[in-house]
PASE-87356 format. One record per residue (C-alpha): z negated, x, y; residue in one letter; residue number from 1. Coordinates in steps of 0.1 Angstrom, whole numbers. Example, Ala and Ser with C-alpha at 12.3 -4.5 7.8 and 13.67 -1.06 7.14 Angstrom:
pt c3 = -78 | c1 = 123 | c2 = -45 | code = A | pos = 1
pt c3 = -71 | c1 = 137 | c2 = -11 | code = S | pos = 2
# end
This chain:
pt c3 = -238 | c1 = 73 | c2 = 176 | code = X | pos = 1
pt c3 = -221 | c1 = 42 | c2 = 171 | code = X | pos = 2
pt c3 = -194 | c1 = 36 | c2 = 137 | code = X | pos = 3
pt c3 = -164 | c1 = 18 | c2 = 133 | code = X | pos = 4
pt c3 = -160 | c1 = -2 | c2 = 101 | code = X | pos = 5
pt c3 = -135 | c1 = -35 | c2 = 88 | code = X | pos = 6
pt c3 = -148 | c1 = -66 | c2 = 72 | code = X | pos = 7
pt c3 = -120 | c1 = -83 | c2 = 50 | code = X | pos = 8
pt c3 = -132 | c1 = -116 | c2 = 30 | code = X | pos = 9
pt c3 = -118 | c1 = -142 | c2 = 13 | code = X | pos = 10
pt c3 = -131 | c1 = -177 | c2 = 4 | code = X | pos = 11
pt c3 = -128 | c1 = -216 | c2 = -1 | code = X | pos = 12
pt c3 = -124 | c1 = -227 | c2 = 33 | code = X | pos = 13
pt c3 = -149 | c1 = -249 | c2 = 51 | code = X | pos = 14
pt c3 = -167 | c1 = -250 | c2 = 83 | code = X | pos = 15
pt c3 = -193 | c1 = -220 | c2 = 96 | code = X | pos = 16
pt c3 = -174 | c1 = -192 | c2 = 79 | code = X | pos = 17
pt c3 = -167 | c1 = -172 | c2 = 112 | code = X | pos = 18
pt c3 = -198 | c1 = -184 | c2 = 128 | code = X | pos = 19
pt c3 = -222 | c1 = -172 | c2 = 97 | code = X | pos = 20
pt c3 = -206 | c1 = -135 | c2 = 99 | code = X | pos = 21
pt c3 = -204 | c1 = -132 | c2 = 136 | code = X | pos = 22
pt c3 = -240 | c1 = -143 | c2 = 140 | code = X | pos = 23
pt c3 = -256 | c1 = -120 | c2 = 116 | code = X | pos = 24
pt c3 = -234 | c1 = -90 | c2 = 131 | code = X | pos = 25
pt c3 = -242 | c1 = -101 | c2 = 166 | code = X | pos = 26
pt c3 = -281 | c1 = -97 | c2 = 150 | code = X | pos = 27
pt c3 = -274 | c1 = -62 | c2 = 143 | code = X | pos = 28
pt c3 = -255 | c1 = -56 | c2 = 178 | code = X | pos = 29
pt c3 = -223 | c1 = -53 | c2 = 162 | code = X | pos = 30
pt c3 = -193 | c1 = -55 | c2 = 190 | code = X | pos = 31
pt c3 = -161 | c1 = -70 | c2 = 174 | code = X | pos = 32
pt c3 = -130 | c1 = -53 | c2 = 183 | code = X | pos = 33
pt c3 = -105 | c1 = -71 | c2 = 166 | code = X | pos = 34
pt c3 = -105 | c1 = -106 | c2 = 147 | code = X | pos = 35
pt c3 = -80 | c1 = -121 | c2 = 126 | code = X | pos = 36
pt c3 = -80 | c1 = -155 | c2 = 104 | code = X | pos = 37
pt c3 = -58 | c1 = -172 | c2 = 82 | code = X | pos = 38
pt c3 = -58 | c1 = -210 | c2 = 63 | code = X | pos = 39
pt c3 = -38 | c1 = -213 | c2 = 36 | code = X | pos = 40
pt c3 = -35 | c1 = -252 | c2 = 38 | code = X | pos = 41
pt c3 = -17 | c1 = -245 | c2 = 2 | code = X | pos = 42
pt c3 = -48 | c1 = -234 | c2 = -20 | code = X | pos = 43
pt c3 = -75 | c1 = -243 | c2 = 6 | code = X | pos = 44
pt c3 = -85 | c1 = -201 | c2 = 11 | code = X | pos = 45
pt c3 = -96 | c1 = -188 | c2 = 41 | code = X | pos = 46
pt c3 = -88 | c1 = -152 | c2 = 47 | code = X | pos = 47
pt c3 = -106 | c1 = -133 | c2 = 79 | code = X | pos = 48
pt c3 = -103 | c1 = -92 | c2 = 87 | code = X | pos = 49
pt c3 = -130 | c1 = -80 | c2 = 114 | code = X | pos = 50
pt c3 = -129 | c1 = -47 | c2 = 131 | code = X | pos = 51
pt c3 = -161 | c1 = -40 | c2 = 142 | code = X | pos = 52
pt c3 = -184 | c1 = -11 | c2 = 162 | code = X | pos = 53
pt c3 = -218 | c1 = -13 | c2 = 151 | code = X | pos = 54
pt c3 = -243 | c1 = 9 | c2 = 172 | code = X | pos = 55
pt c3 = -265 | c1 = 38 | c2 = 160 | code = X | pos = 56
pt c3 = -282 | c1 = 32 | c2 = 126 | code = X | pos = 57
pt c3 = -263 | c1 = 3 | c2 = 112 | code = X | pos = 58
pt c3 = -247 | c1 = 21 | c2 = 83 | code = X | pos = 59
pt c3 = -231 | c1 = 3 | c2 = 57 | code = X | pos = 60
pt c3 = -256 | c1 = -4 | c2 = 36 | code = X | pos = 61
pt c3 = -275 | c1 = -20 | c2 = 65 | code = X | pos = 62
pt c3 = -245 | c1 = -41 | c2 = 75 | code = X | pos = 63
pt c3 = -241 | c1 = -50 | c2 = 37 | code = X | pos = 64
pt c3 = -281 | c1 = -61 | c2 = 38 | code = X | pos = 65
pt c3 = -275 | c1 = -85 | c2 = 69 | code = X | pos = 66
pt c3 = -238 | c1 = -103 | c2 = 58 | code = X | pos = 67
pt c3 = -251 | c1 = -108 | c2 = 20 | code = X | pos = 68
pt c3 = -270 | c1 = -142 | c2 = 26 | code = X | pos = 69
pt c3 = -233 | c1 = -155 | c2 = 45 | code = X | pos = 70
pt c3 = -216 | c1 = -139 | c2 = 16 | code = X | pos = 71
pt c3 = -235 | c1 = -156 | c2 = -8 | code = X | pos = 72
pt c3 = -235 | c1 = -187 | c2 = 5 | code = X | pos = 73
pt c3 = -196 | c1 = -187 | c2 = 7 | code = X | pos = 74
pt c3 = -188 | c1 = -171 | c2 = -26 | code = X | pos = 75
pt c3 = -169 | c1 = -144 | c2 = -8 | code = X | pos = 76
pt c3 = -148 | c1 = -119 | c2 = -15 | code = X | pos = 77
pt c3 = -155 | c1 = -92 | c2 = 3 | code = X | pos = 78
pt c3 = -147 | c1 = -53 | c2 = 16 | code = X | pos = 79
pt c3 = -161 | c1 = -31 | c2 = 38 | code = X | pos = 80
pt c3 = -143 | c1 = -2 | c2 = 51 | code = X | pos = 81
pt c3 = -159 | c1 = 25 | c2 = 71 | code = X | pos = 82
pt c3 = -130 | c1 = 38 | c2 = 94 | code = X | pos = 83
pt c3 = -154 | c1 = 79 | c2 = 96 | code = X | pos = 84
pt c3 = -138 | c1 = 77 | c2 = 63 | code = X | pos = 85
pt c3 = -107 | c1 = 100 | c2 = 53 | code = X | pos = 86
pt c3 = -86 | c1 = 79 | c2 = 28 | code = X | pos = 87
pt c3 = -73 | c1 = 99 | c2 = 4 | code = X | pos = 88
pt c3 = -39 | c1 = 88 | c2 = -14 | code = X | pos = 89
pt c3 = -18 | c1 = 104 | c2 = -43 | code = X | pos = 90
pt c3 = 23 | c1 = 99 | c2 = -41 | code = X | pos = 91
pt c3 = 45 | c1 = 100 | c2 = -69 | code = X | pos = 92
pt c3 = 82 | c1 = 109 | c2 = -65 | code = X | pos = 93
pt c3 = 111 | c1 = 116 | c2 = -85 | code = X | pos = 94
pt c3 = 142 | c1 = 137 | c2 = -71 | code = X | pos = 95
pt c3 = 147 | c1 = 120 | c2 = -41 | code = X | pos = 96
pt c3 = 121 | c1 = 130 | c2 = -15 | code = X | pos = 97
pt c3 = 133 | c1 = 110 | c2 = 19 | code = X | pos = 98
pt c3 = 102 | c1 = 83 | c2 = 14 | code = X | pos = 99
pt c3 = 76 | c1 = 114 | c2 = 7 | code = X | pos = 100
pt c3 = 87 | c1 = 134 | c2 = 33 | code = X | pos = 101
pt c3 = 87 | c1 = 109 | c2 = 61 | code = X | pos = 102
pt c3 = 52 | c1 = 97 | c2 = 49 | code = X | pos = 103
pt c3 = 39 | c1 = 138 | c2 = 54 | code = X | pos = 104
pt c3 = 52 | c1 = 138 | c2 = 92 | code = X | pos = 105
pt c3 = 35 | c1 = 107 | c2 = 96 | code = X | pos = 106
pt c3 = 2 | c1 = 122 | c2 = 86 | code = X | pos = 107
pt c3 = 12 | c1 = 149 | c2 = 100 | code = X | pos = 108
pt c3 = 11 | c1 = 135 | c2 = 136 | code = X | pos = 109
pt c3 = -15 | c1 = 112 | c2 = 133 | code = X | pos = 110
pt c3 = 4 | c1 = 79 | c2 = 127 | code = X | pos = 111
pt c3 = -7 | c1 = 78 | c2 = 92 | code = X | pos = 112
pt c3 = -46 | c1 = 84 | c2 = 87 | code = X | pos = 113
pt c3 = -47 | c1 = 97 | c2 = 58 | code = X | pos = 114
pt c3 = -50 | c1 = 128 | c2 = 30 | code = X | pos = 115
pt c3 = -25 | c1 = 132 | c2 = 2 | code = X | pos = 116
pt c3 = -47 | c1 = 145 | c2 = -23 | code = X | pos = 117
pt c3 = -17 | c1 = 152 | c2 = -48 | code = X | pos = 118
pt c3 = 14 | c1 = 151 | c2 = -56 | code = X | pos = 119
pt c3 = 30 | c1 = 140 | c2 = -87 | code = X | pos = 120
pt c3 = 62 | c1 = 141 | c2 = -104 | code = X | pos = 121
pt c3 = 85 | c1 = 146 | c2 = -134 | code = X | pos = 122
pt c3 = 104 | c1 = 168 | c2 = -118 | code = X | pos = 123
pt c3 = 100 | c1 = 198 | c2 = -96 | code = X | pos = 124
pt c3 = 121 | c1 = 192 | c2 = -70 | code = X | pos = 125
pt c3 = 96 | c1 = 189 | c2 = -47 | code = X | pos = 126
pt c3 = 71 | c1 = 220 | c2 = -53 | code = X | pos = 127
pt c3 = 81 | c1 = 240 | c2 = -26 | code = X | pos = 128
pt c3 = 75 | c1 = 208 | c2 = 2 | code = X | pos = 129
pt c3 = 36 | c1 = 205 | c2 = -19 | code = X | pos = 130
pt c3 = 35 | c1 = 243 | c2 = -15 | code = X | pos = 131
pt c3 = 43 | c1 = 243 | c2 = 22 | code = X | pos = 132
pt c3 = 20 | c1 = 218 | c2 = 30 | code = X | pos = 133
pt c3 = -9 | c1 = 227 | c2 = 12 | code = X | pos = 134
pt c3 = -10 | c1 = 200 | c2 = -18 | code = X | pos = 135
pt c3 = -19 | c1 = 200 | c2 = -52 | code = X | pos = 136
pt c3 = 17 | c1 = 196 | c2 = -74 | code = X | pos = 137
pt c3 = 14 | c1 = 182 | c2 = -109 | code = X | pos = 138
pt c3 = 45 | c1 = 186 | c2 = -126 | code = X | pos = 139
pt c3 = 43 | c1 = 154 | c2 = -155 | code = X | pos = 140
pt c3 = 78 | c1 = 149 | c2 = -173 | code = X | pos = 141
pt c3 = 89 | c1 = 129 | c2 = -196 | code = X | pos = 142
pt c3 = 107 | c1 = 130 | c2 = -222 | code = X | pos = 143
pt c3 = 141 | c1 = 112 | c2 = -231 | code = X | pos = 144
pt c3 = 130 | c1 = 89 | c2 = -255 | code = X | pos = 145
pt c3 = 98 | c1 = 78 | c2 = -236 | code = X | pos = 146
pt c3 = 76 | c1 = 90 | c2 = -270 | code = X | pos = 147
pt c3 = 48 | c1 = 103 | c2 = -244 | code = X | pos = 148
pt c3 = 48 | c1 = 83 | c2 = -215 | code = X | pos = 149
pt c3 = 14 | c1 = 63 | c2 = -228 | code = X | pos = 150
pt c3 = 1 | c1 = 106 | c2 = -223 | code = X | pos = 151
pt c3 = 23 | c1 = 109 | c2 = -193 | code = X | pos = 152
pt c3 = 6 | c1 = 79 | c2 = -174 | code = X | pos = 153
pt c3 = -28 | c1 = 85 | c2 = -188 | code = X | pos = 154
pt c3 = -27 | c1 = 118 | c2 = -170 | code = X | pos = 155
pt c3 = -17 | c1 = 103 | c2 = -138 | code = X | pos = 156
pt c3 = -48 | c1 = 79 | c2 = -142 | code = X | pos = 157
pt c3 = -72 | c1 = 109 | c2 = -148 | code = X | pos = 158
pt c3 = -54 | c1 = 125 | c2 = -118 | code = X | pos = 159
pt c3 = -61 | c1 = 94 | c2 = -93 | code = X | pos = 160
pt c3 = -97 | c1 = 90 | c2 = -107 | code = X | pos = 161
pt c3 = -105 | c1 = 127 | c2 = -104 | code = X | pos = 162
pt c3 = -93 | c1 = 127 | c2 = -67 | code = X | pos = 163
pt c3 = -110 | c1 = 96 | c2 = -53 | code = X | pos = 164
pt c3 = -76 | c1 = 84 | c2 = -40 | code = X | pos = 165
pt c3 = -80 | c1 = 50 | c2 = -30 | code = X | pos = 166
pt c3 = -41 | c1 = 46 | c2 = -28 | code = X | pos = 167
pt c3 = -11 | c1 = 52 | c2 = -53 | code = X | pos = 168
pt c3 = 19 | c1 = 53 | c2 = -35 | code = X | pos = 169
pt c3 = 52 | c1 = 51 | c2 = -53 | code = X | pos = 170
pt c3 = 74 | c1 = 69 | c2 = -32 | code = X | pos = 171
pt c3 = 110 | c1 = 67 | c2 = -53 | code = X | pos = 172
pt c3 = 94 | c1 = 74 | c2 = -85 | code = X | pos = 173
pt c3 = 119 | c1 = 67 | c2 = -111 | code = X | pos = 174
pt c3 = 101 | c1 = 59 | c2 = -137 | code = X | pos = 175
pt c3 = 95 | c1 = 23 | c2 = -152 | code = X | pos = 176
pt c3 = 56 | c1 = 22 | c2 = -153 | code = X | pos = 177
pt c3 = 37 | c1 = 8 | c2 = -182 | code = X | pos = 178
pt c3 = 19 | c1 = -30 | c2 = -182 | code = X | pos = 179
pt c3 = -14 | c1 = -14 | c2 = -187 | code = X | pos = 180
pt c3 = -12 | c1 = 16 | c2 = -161 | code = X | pos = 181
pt c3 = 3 | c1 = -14 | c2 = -136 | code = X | pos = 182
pt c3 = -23 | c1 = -35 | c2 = -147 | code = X | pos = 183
pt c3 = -53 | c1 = -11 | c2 = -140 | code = X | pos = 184
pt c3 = -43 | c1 = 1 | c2 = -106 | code = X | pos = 185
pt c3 = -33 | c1 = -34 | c2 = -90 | code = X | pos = 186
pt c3 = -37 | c1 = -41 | c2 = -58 | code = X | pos = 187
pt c3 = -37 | c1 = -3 | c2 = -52 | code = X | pos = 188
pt c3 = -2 | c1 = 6 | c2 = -61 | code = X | pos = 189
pt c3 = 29 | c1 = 4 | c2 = -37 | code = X | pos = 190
pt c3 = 59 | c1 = 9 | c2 = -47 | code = X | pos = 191
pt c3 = 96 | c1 = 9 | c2 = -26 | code = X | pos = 192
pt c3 = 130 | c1 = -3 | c2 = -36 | code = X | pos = 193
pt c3 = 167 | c1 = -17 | c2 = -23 | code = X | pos = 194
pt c3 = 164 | c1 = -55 | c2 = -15 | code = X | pos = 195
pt c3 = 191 | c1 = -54 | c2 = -32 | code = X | pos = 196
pt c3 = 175 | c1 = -71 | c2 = -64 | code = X | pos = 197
pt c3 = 177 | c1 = -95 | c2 = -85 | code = X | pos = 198
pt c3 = 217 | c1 = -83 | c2 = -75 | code = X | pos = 199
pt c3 = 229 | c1 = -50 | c2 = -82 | code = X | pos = 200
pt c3 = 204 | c1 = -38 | c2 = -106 | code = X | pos = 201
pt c3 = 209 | c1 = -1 | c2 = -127 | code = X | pos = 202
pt c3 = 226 | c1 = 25 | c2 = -117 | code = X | pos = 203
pt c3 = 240 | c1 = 27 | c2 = -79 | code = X | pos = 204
pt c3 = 236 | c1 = -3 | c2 = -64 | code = X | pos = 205
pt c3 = 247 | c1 = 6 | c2 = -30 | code = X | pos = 206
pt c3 = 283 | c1 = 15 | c2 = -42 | code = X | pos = 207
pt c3 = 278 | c1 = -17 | c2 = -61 | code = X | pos = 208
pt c3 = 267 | c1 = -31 | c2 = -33 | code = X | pos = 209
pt c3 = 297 | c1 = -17 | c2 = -12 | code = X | pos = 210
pt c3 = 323 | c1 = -29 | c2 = -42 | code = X | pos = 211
pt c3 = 307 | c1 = -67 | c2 = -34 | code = X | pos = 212
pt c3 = 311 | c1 = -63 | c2 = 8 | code = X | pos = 213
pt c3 = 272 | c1 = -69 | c2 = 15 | code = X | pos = 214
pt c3 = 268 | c1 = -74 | c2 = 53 | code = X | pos = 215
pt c3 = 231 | c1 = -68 | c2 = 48 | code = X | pos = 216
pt c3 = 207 | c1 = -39 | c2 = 32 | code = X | pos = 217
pt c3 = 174 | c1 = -35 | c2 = 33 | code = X | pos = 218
pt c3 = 142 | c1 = -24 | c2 = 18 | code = X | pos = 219
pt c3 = 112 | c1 = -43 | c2 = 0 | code = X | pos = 220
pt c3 = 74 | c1 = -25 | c2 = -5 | code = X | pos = 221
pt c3 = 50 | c1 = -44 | c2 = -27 | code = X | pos = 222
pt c3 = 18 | c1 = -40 | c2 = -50 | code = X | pos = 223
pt c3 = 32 | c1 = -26 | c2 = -83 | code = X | pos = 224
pt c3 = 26 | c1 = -54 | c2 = -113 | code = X | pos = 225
pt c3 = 38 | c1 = -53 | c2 = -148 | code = X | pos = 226
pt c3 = 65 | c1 = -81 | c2 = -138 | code = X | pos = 227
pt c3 = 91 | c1 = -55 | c2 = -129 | code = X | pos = 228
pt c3 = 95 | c1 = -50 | c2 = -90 | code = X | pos = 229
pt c3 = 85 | c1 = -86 | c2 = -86 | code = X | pos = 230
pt c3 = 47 | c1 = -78 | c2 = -73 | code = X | pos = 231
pt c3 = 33 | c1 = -93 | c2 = -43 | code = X | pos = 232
pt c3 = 55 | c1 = -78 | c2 = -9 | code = X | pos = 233
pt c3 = 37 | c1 = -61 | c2 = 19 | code = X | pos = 234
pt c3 = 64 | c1 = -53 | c2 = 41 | code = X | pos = 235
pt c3 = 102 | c1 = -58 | c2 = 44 | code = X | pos = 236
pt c3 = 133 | c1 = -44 | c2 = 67 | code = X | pos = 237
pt c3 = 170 | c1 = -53 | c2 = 69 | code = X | pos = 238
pt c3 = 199 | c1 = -38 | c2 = 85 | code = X | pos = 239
pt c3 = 233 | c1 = -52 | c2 = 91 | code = X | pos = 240
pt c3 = 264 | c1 = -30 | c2 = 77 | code = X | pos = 241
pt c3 = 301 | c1 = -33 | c2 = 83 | code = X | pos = 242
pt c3 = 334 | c1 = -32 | c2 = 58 | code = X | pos = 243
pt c3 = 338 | c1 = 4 | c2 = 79 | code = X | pos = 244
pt c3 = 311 | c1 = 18 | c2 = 63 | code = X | pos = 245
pt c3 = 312 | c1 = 37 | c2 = 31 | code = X | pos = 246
pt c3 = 289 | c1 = 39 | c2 = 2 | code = X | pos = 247
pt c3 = 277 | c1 = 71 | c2 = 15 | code = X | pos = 248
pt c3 = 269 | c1 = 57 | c2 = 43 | code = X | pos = 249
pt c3 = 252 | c1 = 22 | c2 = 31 | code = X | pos = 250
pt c3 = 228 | c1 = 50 | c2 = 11 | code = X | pos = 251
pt c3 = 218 | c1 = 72 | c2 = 41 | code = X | pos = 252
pt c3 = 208 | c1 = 41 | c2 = 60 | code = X | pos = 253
pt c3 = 192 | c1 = 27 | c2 = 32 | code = X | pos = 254
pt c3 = 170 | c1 = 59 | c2 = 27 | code = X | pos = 255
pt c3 = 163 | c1 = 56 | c2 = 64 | code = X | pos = 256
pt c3 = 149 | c1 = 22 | c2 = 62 | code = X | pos = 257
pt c3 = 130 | c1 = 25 | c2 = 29 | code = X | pos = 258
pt c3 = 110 | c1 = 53 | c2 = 45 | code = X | pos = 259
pt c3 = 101 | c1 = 31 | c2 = 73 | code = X | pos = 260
pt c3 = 93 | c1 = 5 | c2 = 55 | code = X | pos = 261
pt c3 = 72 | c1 = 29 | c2 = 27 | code = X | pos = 262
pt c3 = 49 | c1 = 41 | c2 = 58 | code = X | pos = 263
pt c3 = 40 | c1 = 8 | c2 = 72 | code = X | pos = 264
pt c3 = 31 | c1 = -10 | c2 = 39 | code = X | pos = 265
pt c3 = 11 | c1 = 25 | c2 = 36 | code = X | pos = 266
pt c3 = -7 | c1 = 21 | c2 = 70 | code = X | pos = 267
pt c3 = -10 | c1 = -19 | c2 = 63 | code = X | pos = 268
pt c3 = -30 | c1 = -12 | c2 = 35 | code = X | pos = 269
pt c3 = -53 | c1 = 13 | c2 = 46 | code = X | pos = 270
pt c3 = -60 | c1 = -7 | c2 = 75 | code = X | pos = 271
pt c3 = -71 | c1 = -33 | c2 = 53 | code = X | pos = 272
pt c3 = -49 | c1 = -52 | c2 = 69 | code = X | pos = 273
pt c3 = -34 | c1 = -67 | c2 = 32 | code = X | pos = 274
pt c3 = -51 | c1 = -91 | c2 = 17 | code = X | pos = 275
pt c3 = -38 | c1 = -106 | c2 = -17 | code = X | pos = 276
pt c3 = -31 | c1 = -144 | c2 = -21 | code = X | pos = 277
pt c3 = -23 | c1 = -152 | c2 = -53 | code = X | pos = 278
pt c3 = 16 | c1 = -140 | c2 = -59 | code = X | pos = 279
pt c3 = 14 | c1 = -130 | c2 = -22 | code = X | pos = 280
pt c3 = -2 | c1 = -115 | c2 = 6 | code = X | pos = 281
pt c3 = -19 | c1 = -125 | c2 = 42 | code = X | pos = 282
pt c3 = -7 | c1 = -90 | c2 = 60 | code = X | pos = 283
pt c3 = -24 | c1 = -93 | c2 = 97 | code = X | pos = 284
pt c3 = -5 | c1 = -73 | c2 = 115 | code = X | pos = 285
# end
């Protein structure tokens, strides 16, 4: 029975990339599904994602045996995804719930494939939706002054490790995260905010937002680094507004599109369709 898998790489360009890990899949009968490449004339990397069928008995390790000597002699960088795979994620949320719940339905209908393996917060708002849908709820405050968030986060670490989740997913979690914590799970951390910023920072910032006359909101997903909301973005969606509308209404269409925007970063990345470059990404869409 044949198996689908992706091949994501990254090296110094120069020629016979392609040629040296499409020959030695072609050796082991592999049918390539999908191809994408990318030169960035900038650095002089070449980044390449290959969705591929191999027939029966090419398992991973087999494929990994056949691609090492092209890998080697590029100095890649390299994944290998088997798609039989369930990828497990945890989501952390704080009171508001719009980004978590739209990311369930998606799973939920098949859009998103994927397993939410827990659910964290520090708050308990959202028990009862972790109840209904059959998810493990870890209830993780903290407190006022911030004296045990260094605990706080380490259980969150233990929590991610213990459930194989491949993917932490930041899903209007209010709380600032450490350097370390941000530091360990990078390039596997999304989180979602306003495009609001470096403007209208704190507290608000759609009535601020509103008290300013923005014609345009929007919503930005990136890889969580310690530089605050600055990590590299994944995905991004705008939405013209109007003087008619009220701050009420700037915030229901901003929750609309920061859900929308959460989901496809989510499905980007468990695609393996992200690839990190530097302060950026190559998404293939």
């Amino acid at each position: 029975m044949s198996a689908n898998f992706i091949l994501t790489l990254s090296c110094a360009d120069r020629p016979g990339i392609v040629a040296a890990v499409t020959t030695e899949l072609a050796g082991l009968g592999a049918n390539i599904a999908e191809s994408n490449q990318f030169w960035d004339r900038e650095t002089g990397q070449f980044f390449m994602r290959l969705a591929f069928t191999a027939p029966d008995g090419a398992n991973r390790d087999a494929i990994e045996r056949a691609l090492r000597p092209a890998f080697e002699r590029f100095s890649m960088r390299t994944t290998l995804l088997d798609e039989s795979r369930k990828k497990k994620i945890v989501v952390l949320v704080s009171k508001f719930d719009h980004a978590l719940l739209h990311l369930l339905y998606q799973i939920r209908v098949g859009w998103l494939d994927a397993e939410v393996a827990a659910i964290i917060s520090n708050h308990e708002d959202s028990r009862p939706t972790a109840d209904y849908e059959g998810i493990a709820y870890h209830y993780l405050p903290v407190a006022r002054d911030k004296s045990d968030k260094p605990a706080q986060e380490q259980q969150i670490l233990d929590l991610v490790k213990d459930t194989g989740a491949e993917l932490v997913v930041l899903a209007r979690y209010m709380q600032v995260l450490g350097d370390s914590f941000a530091t360990r799970l990078y390039g596997r951390i999304i989180n979602i905010h306003h495009s609001f910023l470096p403007s209208f920072k704190g507290a608000k910032p759609y009535h601020q937002a509103h008290e300013r006359g923005v014609k345009i909101i929007g919503a930005t997903a990136h890889y969580v680094t310690p530089d605050l909301d600055e990590g590299p973005i994944i995905e991004q969606e705008t939405a013209r507004v109007t003087h008619a509308m009220s701050p009420d209404d700037l915030i229901a269409s901003g929750r609309d599109i920061e859900s929308r925007v959460l989901a496809r970063a989510v499905k980007l990345h468990l695609e393996s369709r992200v690839m990190l470059n530097g302060k950026k990404t190559v998404v293939f869409g």
